[in-house]
C-alpha positions as CSV (number, residue, x, y, z in Angstrom):
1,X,15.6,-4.6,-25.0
2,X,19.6,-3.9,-25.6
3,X,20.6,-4.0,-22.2
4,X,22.8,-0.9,-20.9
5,X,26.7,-1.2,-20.4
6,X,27.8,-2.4,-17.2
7,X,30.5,1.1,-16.8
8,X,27.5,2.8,-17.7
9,X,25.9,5.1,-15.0
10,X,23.9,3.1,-12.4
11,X,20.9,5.3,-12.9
12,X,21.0,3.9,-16.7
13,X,20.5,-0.1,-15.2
14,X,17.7,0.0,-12.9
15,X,17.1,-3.6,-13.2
16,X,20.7,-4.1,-11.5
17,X,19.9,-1.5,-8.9
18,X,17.0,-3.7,-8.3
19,X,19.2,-7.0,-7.8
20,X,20.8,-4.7,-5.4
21,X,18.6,-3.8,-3.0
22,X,17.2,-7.3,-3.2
23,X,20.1,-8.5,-2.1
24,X,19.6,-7.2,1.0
25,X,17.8,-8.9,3.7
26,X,15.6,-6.8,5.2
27,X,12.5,-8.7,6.8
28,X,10.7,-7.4,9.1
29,X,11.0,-8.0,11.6
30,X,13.3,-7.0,12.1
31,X,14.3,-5.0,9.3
32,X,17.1,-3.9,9.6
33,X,17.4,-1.6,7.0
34,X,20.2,0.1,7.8
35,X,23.1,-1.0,5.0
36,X,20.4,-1.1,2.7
37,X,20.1,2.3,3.0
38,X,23.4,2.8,3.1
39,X,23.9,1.7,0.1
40,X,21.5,4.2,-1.3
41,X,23.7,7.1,0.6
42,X,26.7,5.8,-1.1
43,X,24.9,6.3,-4.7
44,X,23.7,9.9,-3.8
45,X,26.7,10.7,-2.7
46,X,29.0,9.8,-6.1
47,X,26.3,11.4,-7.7
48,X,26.9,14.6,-5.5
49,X,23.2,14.5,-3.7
50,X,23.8,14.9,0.0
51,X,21.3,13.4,2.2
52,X,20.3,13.5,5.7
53,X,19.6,10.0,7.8
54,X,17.2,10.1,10.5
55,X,16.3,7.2,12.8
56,X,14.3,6.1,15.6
57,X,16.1,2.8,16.1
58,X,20.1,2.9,14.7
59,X,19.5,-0.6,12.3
60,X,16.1,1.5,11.3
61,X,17.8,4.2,9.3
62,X,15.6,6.5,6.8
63,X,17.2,8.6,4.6
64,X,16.0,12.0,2.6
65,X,17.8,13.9,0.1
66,X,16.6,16.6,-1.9
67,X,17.2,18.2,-5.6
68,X,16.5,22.4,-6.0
69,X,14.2,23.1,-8.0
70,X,13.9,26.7,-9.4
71,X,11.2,27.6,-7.0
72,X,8.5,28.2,-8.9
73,X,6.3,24.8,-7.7
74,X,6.2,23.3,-4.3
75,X,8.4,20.7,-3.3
76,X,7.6,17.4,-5.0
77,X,8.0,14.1,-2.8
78,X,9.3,10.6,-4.0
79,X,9.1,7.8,-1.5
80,X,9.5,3.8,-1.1
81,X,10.0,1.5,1.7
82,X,12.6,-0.8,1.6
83,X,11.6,-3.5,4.0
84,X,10.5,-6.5,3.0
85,X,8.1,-9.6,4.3
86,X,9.0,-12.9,5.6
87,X,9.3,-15.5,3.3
88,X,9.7,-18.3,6.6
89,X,7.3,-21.4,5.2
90,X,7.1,-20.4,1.4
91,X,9.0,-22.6,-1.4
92,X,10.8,-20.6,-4.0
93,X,12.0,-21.6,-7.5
94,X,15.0,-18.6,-6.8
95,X,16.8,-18.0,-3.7
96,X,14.6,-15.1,-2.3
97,X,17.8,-13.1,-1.4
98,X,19.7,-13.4,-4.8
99,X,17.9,-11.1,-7.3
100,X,18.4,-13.5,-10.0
101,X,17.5,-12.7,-13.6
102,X,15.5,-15.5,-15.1
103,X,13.9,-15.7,-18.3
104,X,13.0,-12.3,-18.8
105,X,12.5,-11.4,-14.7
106,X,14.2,-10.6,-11.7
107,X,13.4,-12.5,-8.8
108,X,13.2,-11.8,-5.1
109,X,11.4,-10.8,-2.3
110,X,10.7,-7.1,-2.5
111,X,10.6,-7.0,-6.4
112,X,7.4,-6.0,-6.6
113,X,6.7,-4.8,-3.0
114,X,8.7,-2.4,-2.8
115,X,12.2,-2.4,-4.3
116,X,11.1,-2.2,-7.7
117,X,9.3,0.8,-7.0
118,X,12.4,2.2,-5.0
119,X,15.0,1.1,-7.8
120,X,13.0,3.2,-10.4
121,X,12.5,6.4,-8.1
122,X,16.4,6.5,-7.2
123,X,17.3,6.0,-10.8
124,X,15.0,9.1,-11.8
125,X,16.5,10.9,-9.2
126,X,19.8,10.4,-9.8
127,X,19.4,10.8,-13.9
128,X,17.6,14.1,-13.3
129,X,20.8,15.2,-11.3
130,X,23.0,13.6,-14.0
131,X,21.2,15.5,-16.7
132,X,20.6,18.5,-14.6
133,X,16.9,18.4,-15.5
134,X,15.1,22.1,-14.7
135,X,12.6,21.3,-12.2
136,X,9.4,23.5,-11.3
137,X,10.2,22.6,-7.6
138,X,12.5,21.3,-4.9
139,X,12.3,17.0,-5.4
140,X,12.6,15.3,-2.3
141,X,13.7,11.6,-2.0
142,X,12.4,9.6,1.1
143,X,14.0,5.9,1.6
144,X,11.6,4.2,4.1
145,X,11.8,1.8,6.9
146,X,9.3,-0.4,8.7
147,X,6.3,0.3,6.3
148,X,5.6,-3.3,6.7
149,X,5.5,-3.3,10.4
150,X,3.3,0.0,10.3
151,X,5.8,2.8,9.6
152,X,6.2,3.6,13.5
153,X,10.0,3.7,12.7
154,X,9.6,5.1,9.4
155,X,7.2,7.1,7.7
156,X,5.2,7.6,11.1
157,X,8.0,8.4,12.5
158,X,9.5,11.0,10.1
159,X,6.0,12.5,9.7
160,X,5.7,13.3,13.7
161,X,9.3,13.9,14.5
162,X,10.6,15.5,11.5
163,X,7.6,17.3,9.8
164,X,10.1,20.1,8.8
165,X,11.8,17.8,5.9
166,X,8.4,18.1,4.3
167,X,7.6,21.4,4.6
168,X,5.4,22.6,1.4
169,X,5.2,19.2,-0.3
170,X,1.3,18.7,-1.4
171,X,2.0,16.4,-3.6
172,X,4.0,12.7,-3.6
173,X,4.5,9.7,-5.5
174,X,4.7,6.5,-3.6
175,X,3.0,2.6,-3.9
176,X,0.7,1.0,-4.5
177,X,-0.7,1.9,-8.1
178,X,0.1,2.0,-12.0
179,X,0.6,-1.3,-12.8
180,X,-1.2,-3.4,-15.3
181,X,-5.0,-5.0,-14.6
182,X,-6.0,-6.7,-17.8
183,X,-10.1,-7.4,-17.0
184,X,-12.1,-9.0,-20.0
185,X,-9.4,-7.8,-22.9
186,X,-9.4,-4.2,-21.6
187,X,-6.0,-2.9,-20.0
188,X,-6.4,-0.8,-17.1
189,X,-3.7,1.0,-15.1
190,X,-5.3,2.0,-11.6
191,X,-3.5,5.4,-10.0
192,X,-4.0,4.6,-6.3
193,X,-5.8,8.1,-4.5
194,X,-6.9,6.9,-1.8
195,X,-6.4,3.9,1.0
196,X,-8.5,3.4,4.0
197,X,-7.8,3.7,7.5
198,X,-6.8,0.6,10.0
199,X,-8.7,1.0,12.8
200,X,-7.5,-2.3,15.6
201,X,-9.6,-2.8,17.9
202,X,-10.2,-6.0,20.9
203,X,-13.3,-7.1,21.6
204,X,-13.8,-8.1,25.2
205,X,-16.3,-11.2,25.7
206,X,-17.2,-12.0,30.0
207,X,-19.1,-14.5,32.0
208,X,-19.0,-16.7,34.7
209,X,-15.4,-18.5,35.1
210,X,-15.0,-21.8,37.2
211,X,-13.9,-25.2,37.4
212,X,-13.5,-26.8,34.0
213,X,-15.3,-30.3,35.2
214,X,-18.3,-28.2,35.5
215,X,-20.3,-27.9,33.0
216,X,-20.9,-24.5,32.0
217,X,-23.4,-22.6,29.5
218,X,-23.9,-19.6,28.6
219,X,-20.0,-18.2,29.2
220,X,-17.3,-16.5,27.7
221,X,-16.7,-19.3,25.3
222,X,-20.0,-19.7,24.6
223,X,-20.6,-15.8,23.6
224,X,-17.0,-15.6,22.0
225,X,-18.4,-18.4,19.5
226,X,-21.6,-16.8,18.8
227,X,-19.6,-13.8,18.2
228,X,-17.7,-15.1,16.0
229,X,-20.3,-16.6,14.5
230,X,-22.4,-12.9,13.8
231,X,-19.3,-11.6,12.4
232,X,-19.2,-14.2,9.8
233,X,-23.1,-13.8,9.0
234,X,-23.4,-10.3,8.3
235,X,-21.3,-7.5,6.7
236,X,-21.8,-4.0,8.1
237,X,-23.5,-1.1,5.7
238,X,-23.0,0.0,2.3
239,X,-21.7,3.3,2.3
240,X,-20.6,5.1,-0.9
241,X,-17.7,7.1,-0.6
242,X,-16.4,9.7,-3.0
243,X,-13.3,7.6,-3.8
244,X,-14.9,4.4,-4.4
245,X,-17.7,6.2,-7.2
246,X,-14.6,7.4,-8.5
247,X,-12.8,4.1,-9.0
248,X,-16.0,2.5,-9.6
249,X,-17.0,4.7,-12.2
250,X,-13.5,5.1,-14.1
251,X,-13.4,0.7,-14.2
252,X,-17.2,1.4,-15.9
253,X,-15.9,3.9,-18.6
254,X,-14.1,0.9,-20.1
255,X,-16.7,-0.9,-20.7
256,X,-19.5,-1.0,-23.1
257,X,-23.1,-2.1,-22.0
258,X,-24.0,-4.1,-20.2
259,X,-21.1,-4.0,-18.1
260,X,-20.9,-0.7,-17.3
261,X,-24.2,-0.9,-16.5
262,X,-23.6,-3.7,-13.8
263,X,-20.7,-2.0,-12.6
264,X,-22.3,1.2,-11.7
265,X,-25.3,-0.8,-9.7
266,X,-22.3,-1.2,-6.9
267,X,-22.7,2.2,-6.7
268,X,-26.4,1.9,-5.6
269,X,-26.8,0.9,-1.7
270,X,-30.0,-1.3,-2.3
271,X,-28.3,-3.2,-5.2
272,X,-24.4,-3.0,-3.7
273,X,-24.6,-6.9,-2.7
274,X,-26.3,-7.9,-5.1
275,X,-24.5,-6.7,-7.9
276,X,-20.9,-8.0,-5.8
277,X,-22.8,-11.6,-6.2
278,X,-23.2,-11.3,-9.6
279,X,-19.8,-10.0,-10.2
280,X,-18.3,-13.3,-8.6
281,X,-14.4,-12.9,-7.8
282,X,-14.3,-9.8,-9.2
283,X,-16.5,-8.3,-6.6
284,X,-14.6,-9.6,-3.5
285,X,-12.0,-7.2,-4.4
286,X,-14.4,-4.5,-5.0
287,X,-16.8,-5.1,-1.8
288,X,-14.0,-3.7,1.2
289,X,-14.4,-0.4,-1.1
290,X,-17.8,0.0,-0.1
291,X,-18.4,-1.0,3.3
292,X,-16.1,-0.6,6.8
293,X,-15.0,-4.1,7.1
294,X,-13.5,-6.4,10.3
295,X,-11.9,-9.5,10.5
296,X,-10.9,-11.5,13.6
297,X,-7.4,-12.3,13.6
298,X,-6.2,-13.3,17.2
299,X,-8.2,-14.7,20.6
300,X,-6.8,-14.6,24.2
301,X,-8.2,-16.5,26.9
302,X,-7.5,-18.9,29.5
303,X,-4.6,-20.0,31.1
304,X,-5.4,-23.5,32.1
305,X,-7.2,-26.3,30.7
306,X,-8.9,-27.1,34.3
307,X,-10.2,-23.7,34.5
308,X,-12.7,-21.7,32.5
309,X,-12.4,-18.4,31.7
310,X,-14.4,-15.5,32.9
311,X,-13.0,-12.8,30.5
312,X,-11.7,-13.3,26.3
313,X,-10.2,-11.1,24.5
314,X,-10.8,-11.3,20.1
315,X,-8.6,-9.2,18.4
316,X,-10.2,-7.2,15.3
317,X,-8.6,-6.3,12.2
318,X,-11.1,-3.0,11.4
319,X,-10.5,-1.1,8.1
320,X,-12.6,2.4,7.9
321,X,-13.4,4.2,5.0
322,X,-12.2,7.4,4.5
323,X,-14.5,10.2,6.6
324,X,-15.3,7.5,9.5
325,X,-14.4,7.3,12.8
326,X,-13.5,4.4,15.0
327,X,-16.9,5.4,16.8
328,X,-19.0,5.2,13.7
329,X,-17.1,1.3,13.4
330,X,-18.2,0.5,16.9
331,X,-21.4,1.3,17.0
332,X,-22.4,-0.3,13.3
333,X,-20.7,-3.5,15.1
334,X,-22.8,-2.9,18.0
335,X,-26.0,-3.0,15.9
336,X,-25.0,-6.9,14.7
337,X,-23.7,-8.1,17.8
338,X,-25.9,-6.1,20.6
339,X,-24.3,-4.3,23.5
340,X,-23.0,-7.2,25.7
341,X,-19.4,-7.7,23.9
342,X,-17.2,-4.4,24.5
343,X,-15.1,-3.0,21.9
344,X,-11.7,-1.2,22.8
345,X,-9.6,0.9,19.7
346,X,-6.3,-0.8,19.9
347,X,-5.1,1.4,16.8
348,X,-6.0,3.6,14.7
349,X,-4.1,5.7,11.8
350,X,-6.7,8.3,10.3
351,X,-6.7,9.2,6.6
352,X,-8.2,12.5,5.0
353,X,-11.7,12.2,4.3
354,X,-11.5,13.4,0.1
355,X,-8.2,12.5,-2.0
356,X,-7.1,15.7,-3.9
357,X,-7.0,14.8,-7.8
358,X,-4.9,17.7,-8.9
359,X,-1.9,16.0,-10.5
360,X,-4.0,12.8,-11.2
361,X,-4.5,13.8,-14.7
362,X,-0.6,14.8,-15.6
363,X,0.1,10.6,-14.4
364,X,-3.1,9.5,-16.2
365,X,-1.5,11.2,-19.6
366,X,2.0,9.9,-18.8
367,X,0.5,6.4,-18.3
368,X,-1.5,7.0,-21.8
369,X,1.6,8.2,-23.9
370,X,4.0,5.5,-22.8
371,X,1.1,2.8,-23.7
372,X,-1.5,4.3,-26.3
373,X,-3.7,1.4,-25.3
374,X,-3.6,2.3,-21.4
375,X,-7.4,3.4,-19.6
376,X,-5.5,4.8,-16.3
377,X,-8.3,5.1,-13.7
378,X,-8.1,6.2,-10.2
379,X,-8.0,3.3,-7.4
380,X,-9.4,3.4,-3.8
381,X,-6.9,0.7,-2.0
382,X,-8.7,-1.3,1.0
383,X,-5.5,-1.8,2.2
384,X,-2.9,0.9,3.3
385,X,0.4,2.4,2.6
386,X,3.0,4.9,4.2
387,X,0.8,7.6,2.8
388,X,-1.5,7.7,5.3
389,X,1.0,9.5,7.9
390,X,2.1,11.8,5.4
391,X,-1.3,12.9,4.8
392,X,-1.4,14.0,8.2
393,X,1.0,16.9,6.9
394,X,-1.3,17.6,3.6
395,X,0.2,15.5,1.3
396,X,-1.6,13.6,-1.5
397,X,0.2,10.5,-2.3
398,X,-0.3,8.8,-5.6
399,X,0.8,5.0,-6.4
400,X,2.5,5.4,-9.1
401,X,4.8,3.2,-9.7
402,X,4.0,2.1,-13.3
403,X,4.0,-1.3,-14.3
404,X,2.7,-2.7,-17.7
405,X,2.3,-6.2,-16.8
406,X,1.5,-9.0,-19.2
407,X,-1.8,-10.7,-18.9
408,X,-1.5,-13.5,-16.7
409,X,0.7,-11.8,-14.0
410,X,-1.1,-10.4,-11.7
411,X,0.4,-8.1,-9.2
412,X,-1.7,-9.0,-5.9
413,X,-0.9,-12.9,-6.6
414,X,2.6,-12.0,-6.5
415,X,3.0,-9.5,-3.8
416,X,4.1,-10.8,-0.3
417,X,3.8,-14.8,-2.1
418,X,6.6,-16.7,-2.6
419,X,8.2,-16.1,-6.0
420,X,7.5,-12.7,-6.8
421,X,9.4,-11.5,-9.3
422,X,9.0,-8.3,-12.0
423,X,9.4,-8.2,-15.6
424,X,12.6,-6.6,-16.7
425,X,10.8,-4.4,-19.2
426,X,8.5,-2.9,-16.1
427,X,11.1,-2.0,-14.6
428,X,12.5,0.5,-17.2
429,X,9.3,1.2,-17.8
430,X,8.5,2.7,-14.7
431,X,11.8,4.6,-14.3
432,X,10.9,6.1,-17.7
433,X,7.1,7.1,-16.3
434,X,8.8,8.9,-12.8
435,X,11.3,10.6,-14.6
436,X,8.2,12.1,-17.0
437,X,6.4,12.9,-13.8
438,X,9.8,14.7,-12.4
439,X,10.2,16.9,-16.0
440,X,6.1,17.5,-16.3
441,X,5.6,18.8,-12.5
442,X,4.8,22.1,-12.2
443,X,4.3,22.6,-15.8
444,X,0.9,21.4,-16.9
């Protein structure tokens, strides 16, 4: 790869835009975003691109600028977070904070998760203003904060307080898709469609409280540990959602009998846990695709070791599917653990029941001519992204930030762990695939 001159435009060296915005510490919490994305406003602004900064907090800044298109599309959205996760306990063979290039990568937090994806959106942006590339529709940029900490001051934010930047826009580009999964000597590139929905909740456990040199059976303690223990014995239901036979199904096509055939018995409620046994590992990434799932994260009780407590609290990390409801969570927990533990919605950030597919197939072919040997599928994520709260204006968000990963890196491993770090080649090679997307909208 014959690297680009250094007095070369900096939308012609994403890889150094990438050590950049590395270079800025923005864990969160507390983030801190805000010369970060400053930065970013310097760069649209030598390019000519004036932007607007919006923010909840002052040291929380987001930032939106926006190309004219000729009209003829709605508005297209671009959009990347630039916080980052702690790295406090983790031991790194790079400074975190330095964006090194070594052997062949950069290094850093947020090179994967989610500078990278933000280095190559701003250097499509900027090199389809540089080239004054004829765009269907208007292009908006959104730089992010917070996504890590829930989006409340960024994407959540913008999406409740500022709908009007957004006005139109049906369809965006944002994380967490198009990088590499290389599964039995087939290369997939999954297009995230769909995520599903957080839905936090507390579960309240009671019974008598007292003196702690008495014993006592039968209380809070005792119920909070049989709790527990339900919650570890049994899942809740299969349910087969639209997006997961879609995912499910496009991993199948790439595979000849009798894998396929195994694959698609996930898609079968009476054989759904069977079939994750079979498929080992590889099903426990699958299985939160086809059930609503909870894991207990926190518990609050007690105050002193000489007295027992009447009342514990067990905080719930609930993910939904898309088209349920905190009340369809609630009562499917009820049916495990019976009626006596109350359940309380501590949060939840709703999702639109069906993804809309309608520019799926312009990424899938920019995906296929940039690697002939790519099978691009579409990808249900059980986690979740800023896209949720933009949904909640009508926009479809795809990950695409488009990665073609060697085998032996994989992207999960690296993402929030210490050492993550990106191949420099991915990098251009993503910049490449937005700036298709940017030139193809609108005309396919």
């Amino acid at each position: 790869m014959t690297e680009p001159a250094s007095n070369s435009p900096i939308y012609q060296r994403p890889v150094e835009l990438l050590q950049n915005l590395i270079r800025f510490d923005t864990t969160n919490p507390p983030g801190n975003e805000a010369e970060c994305v400053a930065y970013i406003d310097s760069l649209l602004k030598e390019a000519g691109i004036e932007s607007t900064l919006l923010a909840k907090d002052p040291n929380r800044t987001n930032l939106i600028a926006r190309l004219k298109g000729q009209g003829n599309s709605p508005p297209f959205l671009l959009y990347g977070h630039v916080d980052v996760v702690t790295t406090l306990g983790q031991v790194w063979t790079h400074p975190p904070f330095e964006g090194k290039v070594v052997d062949g990568y950069v290094w850093g937090r947020g090179a994967l998760d989610m500078k990278g994806g933000v280095a190559m959106m701003l250097a499509a942006f900027l090199r389809a203003k540089a080239e004054g590339l004829s765009l269907s529709g208007d292009v908006v940029l959104a730089i992010l904060s917070d996504e890590e900490g829930g989006g409340d001051y960024g994407a959540k934010y913008l999406a409740e307080n500022h709908p009007e930047q957004f006005k139109g826009i049906r369809y965006a580009l944002g994380e967490f898709g198009g990088a590499t999964i290389h599964i039995c000597k087939r290369k997939l590139y999954p297009i995230m469609v769909a995520e599903k929905q957080i839905c936090w909740m507390k579960a309240y456990v009671r019974g008598p409280g007292g003196h702690g040199s008495v014993p006592m059976r039968g209380g809070a303690m005792a119920k909070l540990a049989r709790l527990l223990q339900q919650l570890e014995q049994r899942r809740l239901p299969v349910h087969i959602t639209p997006a997961a036979r879609r995912m499910v199904e496009g991993i199948a096509s790439a595979f000849s009998f009798p894998g396929n055939l195994l694959l698609r018995q996930l898609l079968n409620p009476r054989l759904t846990s069977l079939t994750l046994r079979l498929l080992g590992t590889r099903g426990q990434g699958l299985e939160p695709l086809l059930r609503n799932t909870v894991n207990a994260t926190i518990v609050r009780g007690g105050e002193k070791i000489n007295v027992i407590p009447s009342e514990i609290a067990l905080e719930l990390d609930g993910r939904l599917l898309p088209g349920y409801s905190p009340d369809d969570m609630m009562a499917e927990l009820h049916r495990i653990v019976g009626n006596e533990v109350e359940f309380e919605v501590a949060r939840h950030d709703p999702g639109p029941a069906e993804p809309d597919m309608g520019f799926f197939d312009t990424l899938a072919g920019i995906l296929r001519e940039a690697d002939p040997g790519a099978m691009p599928v579409p990808m249900f994520m059980p986690g979740v992204t800023d896209g949720r709260h933009f949904s909640l204006l009508g926009i479809q968000t795809y990950g695409f930030t488009p990665m073609n990963l060697p085998p032996g890196l994989e992207l999960l491993q690296r993402v929030h762990a210490a050492d993550e770090c990106i191949p420099l080649e991915c990098v251009d090679f993503g910049t490449s695939a937005i700036y298709k997307a940017l030139q193809l909208y609108g005309k396919t």
